[in-house]
C-alpha positions in Angstrom: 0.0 0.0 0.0 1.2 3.8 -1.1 0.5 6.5 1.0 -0.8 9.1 -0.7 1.2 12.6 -1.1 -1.9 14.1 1.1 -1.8 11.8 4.0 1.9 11.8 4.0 2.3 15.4 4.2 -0.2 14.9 7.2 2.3 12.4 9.0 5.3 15.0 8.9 3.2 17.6 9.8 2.1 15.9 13.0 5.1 15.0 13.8 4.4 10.9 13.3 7.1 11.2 10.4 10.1 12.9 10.8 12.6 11.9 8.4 15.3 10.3 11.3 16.9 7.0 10.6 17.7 4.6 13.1 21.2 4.6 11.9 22.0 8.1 12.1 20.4 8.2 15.7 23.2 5.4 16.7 26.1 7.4 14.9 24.9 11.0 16.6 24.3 8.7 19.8 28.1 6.9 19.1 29.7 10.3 18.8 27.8 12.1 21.6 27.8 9.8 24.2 30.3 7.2 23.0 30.8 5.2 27.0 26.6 5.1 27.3 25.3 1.6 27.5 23.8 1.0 24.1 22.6 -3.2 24.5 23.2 -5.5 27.2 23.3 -9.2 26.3 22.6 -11.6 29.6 24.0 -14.8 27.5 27.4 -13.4 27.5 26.8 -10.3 29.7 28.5 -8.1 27.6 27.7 -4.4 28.2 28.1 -2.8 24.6 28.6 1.0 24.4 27.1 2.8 21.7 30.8 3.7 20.4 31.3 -0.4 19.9 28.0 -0.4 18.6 28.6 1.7 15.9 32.4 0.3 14.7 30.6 -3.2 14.7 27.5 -2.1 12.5 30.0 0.0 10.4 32.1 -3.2 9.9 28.9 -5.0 9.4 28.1 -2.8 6.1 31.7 -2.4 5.2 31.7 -6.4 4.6 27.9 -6.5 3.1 29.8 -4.2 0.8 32.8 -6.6 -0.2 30.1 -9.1 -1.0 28.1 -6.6 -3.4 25.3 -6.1 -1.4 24.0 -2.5 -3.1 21.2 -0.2 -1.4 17.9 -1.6 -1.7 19.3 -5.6 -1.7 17.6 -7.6 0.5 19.5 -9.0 4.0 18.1 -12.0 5.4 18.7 -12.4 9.5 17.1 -15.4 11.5 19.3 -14.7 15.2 17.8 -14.8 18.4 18.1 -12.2 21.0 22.4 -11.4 20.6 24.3 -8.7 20.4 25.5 -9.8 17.3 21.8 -9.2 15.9 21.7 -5.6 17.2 25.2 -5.6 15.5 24.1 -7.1 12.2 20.8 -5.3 11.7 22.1 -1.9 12.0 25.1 -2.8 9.9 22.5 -3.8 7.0 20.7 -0.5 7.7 23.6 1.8 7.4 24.5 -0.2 4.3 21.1 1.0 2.5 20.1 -2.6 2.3 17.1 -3.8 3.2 16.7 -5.9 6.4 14.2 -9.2 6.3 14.2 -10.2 10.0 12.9 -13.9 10.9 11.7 -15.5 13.4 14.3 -18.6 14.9 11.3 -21.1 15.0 11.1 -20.4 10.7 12.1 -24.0 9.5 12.7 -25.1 5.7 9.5 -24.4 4.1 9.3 -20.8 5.8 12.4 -20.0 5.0 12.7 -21.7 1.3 9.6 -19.5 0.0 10.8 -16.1 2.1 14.7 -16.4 0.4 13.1 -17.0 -2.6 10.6 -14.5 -2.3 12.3 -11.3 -1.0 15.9 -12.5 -2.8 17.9 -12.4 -0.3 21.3 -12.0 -1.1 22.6 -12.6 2.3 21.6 -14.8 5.6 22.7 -14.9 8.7 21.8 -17.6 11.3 23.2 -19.1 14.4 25.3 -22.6 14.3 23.0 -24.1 16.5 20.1 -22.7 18.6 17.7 -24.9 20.9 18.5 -27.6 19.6 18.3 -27.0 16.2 21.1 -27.3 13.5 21.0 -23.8 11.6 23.5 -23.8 10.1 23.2 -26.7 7.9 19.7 -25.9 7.0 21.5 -22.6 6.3 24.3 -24.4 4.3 20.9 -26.8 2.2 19.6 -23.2 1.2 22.3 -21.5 -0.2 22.9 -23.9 -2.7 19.6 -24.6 -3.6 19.1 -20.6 -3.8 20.5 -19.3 -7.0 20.0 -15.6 -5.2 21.2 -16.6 -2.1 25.1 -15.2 -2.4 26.5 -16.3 1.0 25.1 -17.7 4.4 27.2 -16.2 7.6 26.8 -18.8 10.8 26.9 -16.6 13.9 28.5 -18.3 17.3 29.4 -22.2 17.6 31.4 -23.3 14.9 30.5 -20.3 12.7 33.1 -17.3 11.8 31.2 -14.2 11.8 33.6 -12.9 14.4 36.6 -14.0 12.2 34.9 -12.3 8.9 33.1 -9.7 9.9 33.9 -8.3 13.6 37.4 -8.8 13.1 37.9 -6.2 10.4 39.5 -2.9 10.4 36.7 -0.1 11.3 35.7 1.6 8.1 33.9 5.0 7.4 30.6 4.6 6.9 27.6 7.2 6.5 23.9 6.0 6.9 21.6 6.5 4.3 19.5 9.1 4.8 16.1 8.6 3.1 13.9 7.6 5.9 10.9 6.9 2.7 12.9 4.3 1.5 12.4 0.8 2.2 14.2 -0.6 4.6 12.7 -4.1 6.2 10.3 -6.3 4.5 8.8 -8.6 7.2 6.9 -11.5 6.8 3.7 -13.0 8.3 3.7 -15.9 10.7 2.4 -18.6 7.8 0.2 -20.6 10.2 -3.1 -19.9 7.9 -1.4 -19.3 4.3 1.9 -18.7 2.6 4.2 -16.3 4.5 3.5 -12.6 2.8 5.9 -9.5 2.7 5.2 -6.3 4.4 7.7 -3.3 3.1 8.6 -0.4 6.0 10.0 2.3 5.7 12.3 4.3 8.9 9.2 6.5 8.7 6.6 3.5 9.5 8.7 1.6 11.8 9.9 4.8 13.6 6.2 6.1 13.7 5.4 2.5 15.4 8.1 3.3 17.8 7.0 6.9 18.9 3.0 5.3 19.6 4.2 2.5 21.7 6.5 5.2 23.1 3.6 7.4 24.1 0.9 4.9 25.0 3.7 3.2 27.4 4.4 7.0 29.0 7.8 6.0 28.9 9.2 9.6 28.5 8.1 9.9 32.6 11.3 7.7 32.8 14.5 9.7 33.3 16.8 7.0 32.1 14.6 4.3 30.5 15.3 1.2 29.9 13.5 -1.9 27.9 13.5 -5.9 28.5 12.9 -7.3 25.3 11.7 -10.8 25.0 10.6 -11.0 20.9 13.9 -11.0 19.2 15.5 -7.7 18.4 14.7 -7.1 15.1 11.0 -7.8 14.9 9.4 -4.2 15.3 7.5 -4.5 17.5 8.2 -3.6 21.3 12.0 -4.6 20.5 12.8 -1.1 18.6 12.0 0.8 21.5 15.2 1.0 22.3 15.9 3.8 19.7 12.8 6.4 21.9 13.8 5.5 24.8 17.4 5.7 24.4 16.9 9.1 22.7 16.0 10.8 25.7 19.3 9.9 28.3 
């Protein structure tokens, strides 16, 4: 669905749509208050400032980059709650490529028809999570995916850290375009085939600032948010860029 020129103009003039992206927050937020806590992950309790946050998402899109992955390409991610994911999803944003979170519980037919679907150039996944082997599901798809360009295992046996947080920091400035598309997320599939839904930073940020006021979370001097759906879906999870905002 479009949103017409009219209603648009409404948005912005409300103030529901105002042209931010959530990767230029992190870089103003990297260079403003590099030593404030930015994600806190209890599996490894690591405590990740928003200056490592940035150099790791900026390595994130410098190697999207080295494998041709061009604004608008589509970035698949099924990772549970890490802080690699924070680290990968913002690294796909500030590359200008389009991020297709998915749920962990997505098995081979989910996951066969979404790839295919979206053509996703890249996936991420863990090695192993809950007792499921990822990564060779992962390892099935990309060779049965003429789109599908590389698959990236995340912790276990995988060598994300080798590849991709073990490069040199690079230079990297966000996109800017907050009416581009930047996520295409797909429906559960319990009733029918799984179907895409494009956002924009305007949509998802817009879905942000409601929870944001319904919640009253601004009363909160330093807030802070437990999130228990993985990172990426937008839901309750991308709080974290409101409530952040205002430390």
């Amino acid at each position: 669905m479009i949103v017409d020129p009219a209603r648009a103009q409404q948005y912005v003039d409300d103030g529901w749509w105002d042209g931010t992206t959530l990767a230029s927050r992190v870089r103003d937020l990297a260079f403003d208050q590099p030593e404030a806590i930015a994600v806190v992950d209890e599996t490894t309790d690591a405590r990740v400032t928003y200056s490592q946050l940035w150099d790791d998402a900026c390595r994130v899109a410098a190697f999207l980059g080295s494998l041709g992955v061009w604004p608008g390409d589509v970035v698949s991610v099924q990772l549970p709650n890490w802080y690699e994911t924070v680290a990968i999803d913002l690294g796909v944003l500030a590359r200008g490529a389009v991020l297709n979170p998915l749920l962990p519980d997505y098995r081979e037919r989910e996951l066969e028809h979404i790839l295919a679907t979206a053509k996703s150039k890249v996936l991420f996944t863990p090695d192993e999570y809950r007792g499921f082997d990822h990564a060779a599901l992962g390892r099935e798809l990309h060779g049965s995916l003429d789109t599908l360009q590389d698959h990236i295992v995340v912790r276990g046996a995988g060598d994300f850290w080798q590849r991709v947080l073990g490069r040199t920091p690079a230079h990297v400035e966000p996109p800017d375009d907050a009416t581009a598309v930047s996520e295409v997320i797909f429906t559960s599939g319990t009733e029918a085939t799984p179907k895409g839904v494009m956002h924009t930073e305007h949509t998802t940020n817009c879905n942000v600032r409601s929870a944001y006021a319904v919640n009253e979370l601004g009363r909160r001097e330093r807030g802070k948010l437990l999130c228990e759906r993985p990172v990426h879906v937008p839901h309750p999870g991308r709080l974290h860029e409101k409530v952040d905002d205002d430390r």
